[in-house]
Backbone bond lengths (Angstrom), bond angles and torsions (degrees), N, CA, C in turn:
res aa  C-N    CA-C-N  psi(-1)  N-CA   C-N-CA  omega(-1)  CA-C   N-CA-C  phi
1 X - - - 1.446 - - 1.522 108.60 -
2 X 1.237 123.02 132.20 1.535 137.38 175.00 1.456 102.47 -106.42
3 X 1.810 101.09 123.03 1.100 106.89 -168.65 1.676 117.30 -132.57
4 X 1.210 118.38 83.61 1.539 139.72 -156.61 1.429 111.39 -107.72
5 X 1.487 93.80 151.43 1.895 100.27 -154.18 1.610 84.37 -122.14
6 X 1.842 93.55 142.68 1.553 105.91 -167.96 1.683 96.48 -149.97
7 X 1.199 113.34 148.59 1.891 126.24 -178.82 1.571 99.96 -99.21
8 X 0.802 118.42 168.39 1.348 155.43 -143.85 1.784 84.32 -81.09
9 X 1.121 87.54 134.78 2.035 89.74 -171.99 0.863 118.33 79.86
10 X 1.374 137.71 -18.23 1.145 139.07 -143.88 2.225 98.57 -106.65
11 X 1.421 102.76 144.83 1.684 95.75 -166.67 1.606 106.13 -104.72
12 X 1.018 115.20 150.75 1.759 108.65 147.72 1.431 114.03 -96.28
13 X 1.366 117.53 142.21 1.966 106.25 166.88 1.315 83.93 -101.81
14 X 1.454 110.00 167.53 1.512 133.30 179.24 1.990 100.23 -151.68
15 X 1.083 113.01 96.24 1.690 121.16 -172.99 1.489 117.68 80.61
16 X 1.155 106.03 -130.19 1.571 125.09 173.53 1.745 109.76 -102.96
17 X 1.308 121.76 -23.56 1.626 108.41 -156.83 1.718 82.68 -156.81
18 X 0.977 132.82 54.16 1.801 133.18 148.78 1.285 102.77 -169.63
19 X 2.017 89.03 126.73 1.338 117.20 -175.72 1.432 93.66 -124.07
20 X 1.646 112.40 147.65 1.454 123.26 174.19 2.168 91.86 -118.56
21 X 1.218 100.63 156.94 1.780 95.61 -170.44 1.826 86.49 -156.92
22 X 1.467 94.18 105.77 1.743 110.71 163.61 2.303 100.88 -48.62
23 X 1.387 92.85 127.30 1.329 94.41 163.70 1.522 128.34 -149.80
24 X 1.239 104.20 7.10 1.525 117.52 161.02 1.726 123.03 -149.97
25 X 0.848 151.63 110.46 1.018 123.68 142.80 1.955 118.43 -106.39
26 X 1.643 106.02 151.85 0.821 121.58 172.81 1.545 129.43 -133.52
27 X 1.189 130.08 105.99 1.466 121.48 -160.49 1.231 115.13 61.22
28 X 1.258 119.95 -100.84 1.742 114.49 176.12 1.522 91.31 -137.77
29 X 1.125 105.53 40.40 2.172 91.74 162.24 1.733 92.53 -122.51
30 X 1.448 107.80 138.39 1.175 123.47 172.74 2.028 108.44 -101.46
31 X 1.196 105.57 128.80 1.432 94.24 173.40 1.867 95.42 -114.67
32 X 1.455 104.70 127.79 1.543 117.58 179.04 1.694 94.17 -111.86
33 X 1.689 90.48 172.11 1.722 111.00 171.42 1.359 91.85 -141.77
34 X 1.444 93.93 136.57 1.312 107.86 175.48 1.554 109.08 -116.76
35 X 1.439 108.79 125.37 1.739 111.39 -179.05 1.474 100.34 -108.35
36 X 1.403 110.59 124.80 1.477 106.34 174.78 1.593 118.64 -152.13
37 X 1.489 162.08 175.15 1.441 131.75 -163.18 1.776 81.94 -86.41
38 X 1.626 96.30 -163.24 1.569 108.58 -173.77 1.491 107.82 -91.72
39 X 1.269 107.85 -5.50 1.984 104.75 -174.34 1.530 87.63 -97.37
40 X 1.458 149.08 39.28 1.423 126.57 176.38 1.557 94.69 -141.80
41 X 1.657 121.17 108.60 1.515 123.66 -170.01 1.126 87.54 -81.70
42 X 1.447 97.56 152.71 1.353 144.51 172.05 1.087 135.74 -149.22
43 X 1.576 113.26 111.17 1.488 118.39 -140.19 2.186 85.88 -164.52
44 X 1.690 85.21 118.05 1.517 99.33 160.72 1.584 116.15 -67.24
45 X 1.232 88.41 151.29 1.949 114.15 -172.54 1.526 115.40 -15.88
46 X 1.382 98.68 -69.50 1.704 117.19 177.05 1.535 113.48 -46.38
47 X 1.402 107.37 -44.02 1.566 109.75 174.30 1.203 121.85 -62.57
48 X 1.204 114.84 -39.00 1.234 136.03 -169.92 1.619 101.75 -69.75
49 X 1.509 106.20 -63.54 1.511 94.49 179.99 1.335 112.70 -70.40
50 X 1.421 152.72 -16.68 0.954 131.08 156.77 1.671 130.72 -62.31
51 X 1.431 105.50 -30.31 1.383 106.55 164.87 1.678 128.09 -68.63
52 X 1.514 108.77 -21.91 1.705 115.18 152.19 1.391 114.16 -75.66
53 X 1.252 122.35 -50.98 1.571 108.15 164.20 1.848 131.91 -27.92
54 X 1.259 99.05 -23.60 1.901 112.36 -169.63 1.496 95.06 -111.01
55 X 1.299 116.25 -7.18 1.823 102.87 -168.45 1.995 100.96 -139.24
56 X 1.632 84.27 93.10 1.712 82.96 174.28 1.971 117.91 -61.84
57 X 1.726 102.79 10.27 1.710 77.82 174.85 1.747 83.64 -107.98
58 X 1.342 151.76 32.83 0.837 133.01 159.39 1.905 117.78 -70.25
59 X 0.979 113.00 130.77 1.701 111.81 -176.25 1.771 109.61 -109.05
60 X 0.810 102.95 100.39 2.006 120.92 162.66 1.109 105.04 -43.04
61 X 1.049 134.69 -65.95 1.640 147.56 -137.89 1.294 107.68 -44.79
62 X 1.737 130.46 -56.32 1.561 126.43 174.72 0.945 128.09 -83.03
63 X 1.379 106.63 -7.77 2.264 118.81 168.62 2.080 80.67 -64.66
64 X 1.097 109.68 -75.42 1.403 132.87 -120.38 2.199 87.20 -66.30
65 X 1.638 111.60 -36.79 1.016 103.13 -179.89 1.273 126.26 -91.23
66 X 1.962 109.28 -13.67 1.676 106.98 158.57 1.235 104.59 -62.47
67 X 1.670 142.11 -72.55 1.251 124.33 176.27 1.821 126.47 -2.49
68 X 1.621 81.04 -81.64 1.843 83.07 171.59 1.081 124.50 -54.92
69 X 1.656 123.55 -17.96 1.671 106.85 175.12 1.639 107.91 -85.42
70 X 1.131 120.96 -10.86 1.356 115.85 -174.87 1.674 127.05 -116.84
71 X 1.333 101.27 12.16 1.505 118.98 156.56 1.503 101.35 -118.09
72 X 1.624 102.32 46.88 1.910 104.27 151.46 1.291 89.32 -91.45
């Protein structure tokens, strides 16, 4: 996981066609936008683990160890 610090306006690109764009922060809540086509889900944490919770072929294993490499 690559984990890079950006101000307010400020974009990430990710390929050819997904952009993430800082647009709030307040205290410690960040509000982002994520631009990406319509075939690429996008779904915060909680969703996410609940949607592996319902689907035993969902696999954790490379979420769970980029995390840990990037809260060294």
């Amino acid at each position: 996981m690559l984990a890079l610090s950006r101000l307010v306006g400020e974009r990430i690109f990710i390929g050819d066609d997904i952009v993430i764009e800082v647009r709030k922060i307040t205290g410690t809540r960040v509000v982002i936008a994520v631009g990406a086509p319509d075939d690429v889900v996008i779904d915060r944490e909680e969703v996410f683990e609940r949607k592996c919770d319902e689907d035993p072929r969902c696999d954790r294993t490379v979420r769970e160890s980029e995390v840990l490499y990037a809260n060294r």
